[in-house]
N, C-alpha and C positions, 0 to 999 in steps of 0.2 A: 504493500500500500504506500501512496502517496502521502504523506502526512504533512502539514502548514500551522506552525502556531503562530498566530498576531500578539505580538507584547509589548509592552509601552514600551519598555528602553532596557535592552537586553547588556546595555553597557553596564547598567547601574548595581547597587546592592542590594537585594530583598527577599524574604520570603518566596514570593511568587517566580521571581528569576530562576532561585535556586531549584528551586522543586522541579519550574519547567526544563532546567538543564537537566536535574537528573532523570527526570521520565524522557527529555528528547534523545539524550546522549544513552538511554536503554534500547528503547526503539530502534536506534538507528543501526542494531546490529544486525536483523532482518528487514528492516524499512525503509524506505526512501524517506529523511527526516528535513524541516528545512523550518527555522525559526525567523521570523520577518518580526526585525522592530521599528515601530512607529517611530523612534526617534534614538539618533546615532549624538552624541555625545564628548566621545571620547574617542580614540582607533581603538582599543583594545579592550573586550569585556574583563569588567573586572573579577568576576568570579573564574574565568578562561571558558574560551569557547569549549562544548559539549564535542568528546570526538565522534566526527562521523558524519557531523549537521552540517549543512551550508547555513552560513547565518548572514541578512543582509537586510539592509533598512531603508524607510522613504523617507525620512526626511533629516538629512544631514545638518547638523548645530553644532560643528568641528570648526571655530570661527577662521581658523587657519586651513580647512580645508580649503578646495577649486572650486567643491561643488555647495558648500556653505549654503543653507537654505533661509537662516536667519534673517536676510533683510528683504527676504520676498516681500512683494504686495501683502499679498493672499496671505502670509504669515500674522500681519497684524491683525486680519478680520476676525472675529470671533467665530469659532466654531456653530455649525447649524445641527448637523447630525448625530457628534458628539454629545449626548446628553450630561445639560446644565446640572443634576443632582450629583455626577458622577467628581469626585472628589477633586481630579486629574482637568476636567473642564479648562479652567486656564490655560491647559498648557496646549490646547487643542486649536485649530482655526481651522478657516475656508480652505488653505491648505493642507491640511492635514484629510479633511473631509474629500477633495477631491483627490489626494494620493491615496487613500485607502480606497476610497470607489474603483479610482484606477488599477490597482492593485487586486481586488476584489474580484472584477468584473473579467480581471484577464486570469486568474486562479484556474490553475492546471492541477488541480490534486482530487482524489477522494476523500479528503475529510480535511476540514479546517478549523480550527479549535483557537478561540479564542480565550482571554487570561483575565480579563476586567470585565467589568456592567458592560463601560464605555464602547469597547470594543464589541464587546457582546451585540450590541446594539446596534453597528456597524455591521454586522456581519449578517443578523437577520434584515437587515433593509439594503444592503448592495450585493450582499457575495449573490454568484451569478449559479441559475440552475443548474445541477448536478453534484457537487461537493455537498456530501454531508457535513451539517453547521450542528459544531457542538461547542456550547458555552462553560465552562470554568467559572466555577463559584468559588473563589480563594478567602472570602471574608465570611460572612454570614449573612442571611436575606435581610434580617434585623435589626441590621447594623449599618446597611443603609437609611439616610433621610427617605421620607413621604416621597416625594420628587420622583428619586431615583427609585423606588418599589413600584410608582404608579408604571413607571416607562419600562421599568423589567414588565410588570406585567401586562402592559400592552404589547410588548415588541418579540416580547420570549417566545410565542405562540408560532411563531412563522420558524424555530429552529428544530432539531430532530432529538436532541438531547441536553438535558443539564445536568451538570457535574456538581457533587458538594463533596463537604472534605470528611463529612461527620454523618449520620445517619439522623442526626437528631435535626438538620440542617434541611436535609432532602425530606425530613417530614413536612417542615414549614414551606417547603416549595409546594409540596402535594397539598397542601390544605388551605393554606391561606391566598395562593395564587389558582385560575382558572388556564392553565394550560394541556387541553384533552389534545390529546397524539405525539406529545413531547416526552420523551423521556426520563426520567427524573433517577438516578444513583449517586449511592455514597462512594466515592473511591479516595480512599486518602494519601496524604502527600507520601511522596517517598523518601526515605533516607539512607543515604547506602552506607555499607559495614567502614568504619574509619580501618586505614590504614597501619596505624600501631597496636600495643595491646589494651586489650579493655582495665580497667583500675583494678588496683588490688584491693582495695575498700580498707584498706590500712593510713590513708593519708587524712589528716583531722581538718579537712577542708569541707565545708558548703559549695557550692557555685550554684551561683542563678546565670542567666544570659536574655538578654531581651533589650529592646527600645528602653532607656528611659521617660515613662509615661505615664500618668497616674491612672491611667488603667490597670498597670503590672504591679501596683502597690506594692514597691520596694520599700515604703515609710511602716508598712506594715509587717515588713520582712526583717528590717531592721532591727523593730523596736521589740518584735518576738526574741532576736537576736542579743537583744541586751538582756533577758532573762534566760538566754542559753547559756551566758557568758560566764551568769552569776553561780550557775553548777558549775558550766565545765568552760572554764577558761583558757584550756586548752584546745579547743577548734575556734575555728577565722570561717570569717566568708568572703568570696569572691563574686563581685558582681560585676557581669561584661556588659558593652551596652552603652549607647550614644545616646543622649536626648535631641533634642530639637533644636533649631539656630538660636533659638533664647539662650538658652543652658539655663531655664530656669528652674527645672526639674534635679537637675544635677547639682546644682547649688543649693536646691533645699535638704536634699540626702546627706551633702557636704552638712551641714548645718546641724542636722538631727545627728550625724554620729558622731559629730562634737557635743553636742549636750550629753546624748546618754556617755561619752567619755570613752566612745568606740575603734577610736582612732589604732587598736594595736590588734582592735579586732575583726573590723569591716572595712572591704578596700573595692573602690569605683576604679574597675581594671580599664575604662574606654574599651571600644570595640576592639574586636581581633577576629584577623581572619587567615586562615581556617580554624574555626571553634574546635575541632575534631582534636587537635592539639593539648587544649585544657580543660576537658571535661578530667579526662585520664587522673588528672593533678589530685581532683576531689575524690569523695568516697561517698557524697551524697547533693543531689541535685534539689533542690526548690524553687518552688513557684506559687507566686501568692495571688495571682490576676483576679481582678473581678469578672473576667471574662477574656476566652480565648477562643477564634474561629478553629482552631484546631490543636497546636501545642508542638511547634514543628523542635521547639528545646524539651519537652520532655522526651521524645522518641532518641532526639540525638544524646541526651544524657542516657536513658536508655541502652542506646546500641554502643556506650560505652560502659557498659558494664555497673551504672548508678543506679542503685534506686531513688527514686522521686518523691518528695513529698510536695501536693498540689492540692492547692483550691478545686472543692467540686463544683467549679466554675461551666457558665455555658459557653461553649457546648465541646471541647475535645478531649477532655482531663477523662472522664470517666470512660468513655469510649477506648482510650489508650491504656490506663492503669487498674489493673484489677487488686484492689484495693486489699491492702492486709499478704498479699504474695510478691509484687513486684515492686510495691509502691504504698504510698498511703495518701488517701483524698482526705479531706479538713474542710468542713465549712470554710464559706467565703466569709471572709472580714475578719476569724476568731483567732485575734492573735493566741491566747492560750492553749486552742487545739492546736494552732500550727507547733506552739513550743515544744508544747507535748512528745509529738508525732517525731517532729526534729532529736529530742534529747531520748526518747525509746530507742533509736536507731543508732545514736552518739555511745548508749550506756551498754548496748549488746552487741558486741565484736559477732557473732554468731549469726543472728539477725538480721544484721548490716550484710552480711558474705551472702547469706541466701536471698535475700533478694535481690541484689545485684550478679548473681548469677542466673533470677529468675526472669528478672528485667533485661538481661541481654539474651535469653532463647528465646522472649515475647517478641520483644522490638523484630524480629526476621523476619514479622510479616508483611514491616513495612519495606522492605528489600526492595530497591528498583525495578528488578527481575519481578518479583508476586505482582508490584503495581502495576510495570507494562502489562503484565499478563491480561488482567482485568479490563485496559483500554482497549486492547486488541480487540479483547472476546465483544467487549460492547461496541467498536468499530465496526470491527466483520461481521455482527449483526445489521448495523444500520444498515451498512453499505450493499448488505446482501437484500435487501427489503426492494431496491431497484423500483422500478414500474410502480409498484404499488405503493412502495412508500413517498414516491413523487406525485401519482396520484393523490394521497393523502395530504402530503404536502399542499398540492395545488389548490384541495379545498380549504385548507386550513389559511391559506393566504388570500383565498377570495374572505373569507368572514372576519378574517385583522383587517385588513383593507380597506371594508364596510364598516367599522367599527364607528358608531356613534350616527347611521344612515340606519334607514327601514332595508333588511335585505332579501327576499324571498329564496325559499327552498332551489325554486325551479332555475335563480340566475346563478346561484352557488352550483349547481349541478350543471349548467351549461358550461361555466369558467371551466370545470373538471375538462369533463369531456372532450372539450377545445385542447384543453394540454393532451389529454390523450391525444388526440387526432395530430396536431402538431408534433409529437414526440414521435407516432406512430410514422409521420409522414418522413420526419429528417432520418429514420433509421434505414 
């Protein structure tokens, strides 16, 4: 199979880059793979290109490149297609709306999979008949604004599948949106086996890793932490992890682990990459989020051999950690259960061993290898649906089409038929 992923900027750092490198660079060991991003950056991805992929972009922002797209016209106009709820909106214009059309409309593959709303949305109103259009849900439906849910669910209806990362995710698709003939699955991120060995669960470290954000309530990881400290002053914690161009989040964790007088016990590591490196260092991984679309640090603490202690946050914590064998879940916000759970783990050498030996034979399921698998079987289904599933298609876009008109049975049924006849006729 021909496969195409659309992604905003495959130069850059993220969740969604990573994941899409490692499901494309799986793929592309039996697949023709080829990742197109919206917007080139920099020459070189920073995470390194996926082997195997052709990777290549429409709209170059290289201000030293030739082909420099920044001072176009069409750059300044504000994007029309790109929908306004989708976070990335800004960064989008007239140009960009007509490179992806173009783009789009000239797509030579069987299956095209987009990585955001944005794109999402792009792909159900230009990509051109034939490629099966499947959308990526990397955040959660929830967690989008009003805005952006109304125009998933106008626009989503015209694609053949959606992806989520969590099962509790793919339910909110089913229920709360009306998309009949669209496909709705949980497949979650991949994370492959790191390179060195997994930890010996000997070393008296914590790590967390994440944004600094007050979503991931580090202030509450923290200040649990000052009551760890007070039994066993013998473990530290290591938090990796950037905040935002403020650094306002960062300066205030500065702040609180000077009051509680933390300073020999809690240390703000700044990002590092590859993480795979310092998970090993620790002997136990945490996580305090009020909420995580999926928990792509708890699997990679995981497949190094930590056990996790984690907020039973919505929606990936409980989905990935089976509570009391590999890991342990904690009410959200209870600093005392988190201390708890933390210093259970701290005071039993034993305890600590097996579940960090339980936690890295769980985490294989999320192997790049089992994830492609999974894409595949639900690619090679769409793709195999042919005729029929285009006839269905066909009806399904006459009725978004109509959407907010009086539409009769009998003009829904002629639109079909006409693509039949058309389709029958070009073969």
């Amino acid at each position: 199979m021909h496969i195409s992923f659309l992604l905003h900027n495959a130069y850059g750092i993220g969740g969604t880059i990573r994941t899409t490198f490692n499901l494309a660079g799986q793929l592309a060991e039996h697949h023709d793979i080829e990742i197109v991003s919206v917007f080139r950056h920099r020459d070189a991805p920073t995470l390194g290109a996926p082997p195997g992929v052709r990777l290549r972009h429409l709209v170059d922002l290289r201000k030293k490149s030739p082909s420099y797209d920044g001072d176009a016209p069409e750059h300044a106009g504000p994007a029309t297609v790109f929908p306004r709820g989708d976070s990335r909106h800004k960064q989008y214009s007239k140009l960009t709306d007509a490179r992806i059309a173009d783009h789009l409309q000239s797509l030579d593959a069987d299956v095209v999979v987009g990585t955001r709303p944005g794109l999402n949305v792009h792909i159900s109103r230009q990509a051109r008949r034939g490629p099966v259009r499947v959308a990526q849900e990397h955040l959660t439906l929830g967690s989008h604004p009003y805005r952006l849910r109304r125009e998933i669910g106008h626009r989503y209806g015209l694609l053949d599948a959606v992806t989520t990362v969590t099962k509790a995710d793919a339910e909110d698709y089913r229920t709360r949106l009306r998309l009949p003939g669209v496909r709705i699955e949980a497949i979650a991120n991949s994370v492959p086996a790191p390179a060195g060995p997994p930890a010996d669960g000997d070393e008296k470290w914590v790590v967390a890793a994440g944004r600094l954000h007050r979503v991931k309530r580090y202030d509450l990881l923290i200040a649990a932490f000052a009551d760890v400290a007070a039994v066993r002053p013998d473990w530290r914690l290591r938090i990796y992890g950037n905040g935002d161009a403020t650094g306002n989040e960062q300066q205030a964790l500065r702040r609180l682990i000077g009051e509680l007088g933390l300073q020999e016990q809690v240390f703000l590591m700044g990002a590092v990459h590859p993480m795979e490196a310092e998970w090993p260092k620790g002997s136990i991984a945490a996580v305090s989020s009020e909420r995580e679309s999926f928990g792509m640090t708890i699997v990679e603490a995981m497949r190094s051999g930590l056990p996790v202690v984690a907020t039973d946050c919505p929606y990936g914590p409980a989905e990935i950690i089976d509570d009391g064998t590999d890991g342990r879940l904690v009410p959200v916000g209870d600093k005392a259960a988190l201390t708890a759970a933390l210093l259970a783990l701290m005071e039993d050498d034993g305890l600590r061993h097996r579940m960090g030996r339980a936690a890295l034979a769980s985490s294989a399921r999320f192997d790049p290898a089992s994830i492609a698998e999974r894409y595949v079987g639900l690619f090679t289904e769409l793709v195999a649906l042919g005729a029929r599933g285009r006839s269905q298609s066909a009806l399904r876009t006459a009725l978004h089409r109509s959407r907010g008109t009086v539409l009769d049975g009998a003009y829904a049924l002629r639109y079909m038929a006409a693509d039949v006849i058309r389709r029958g006729r070009a073969a």
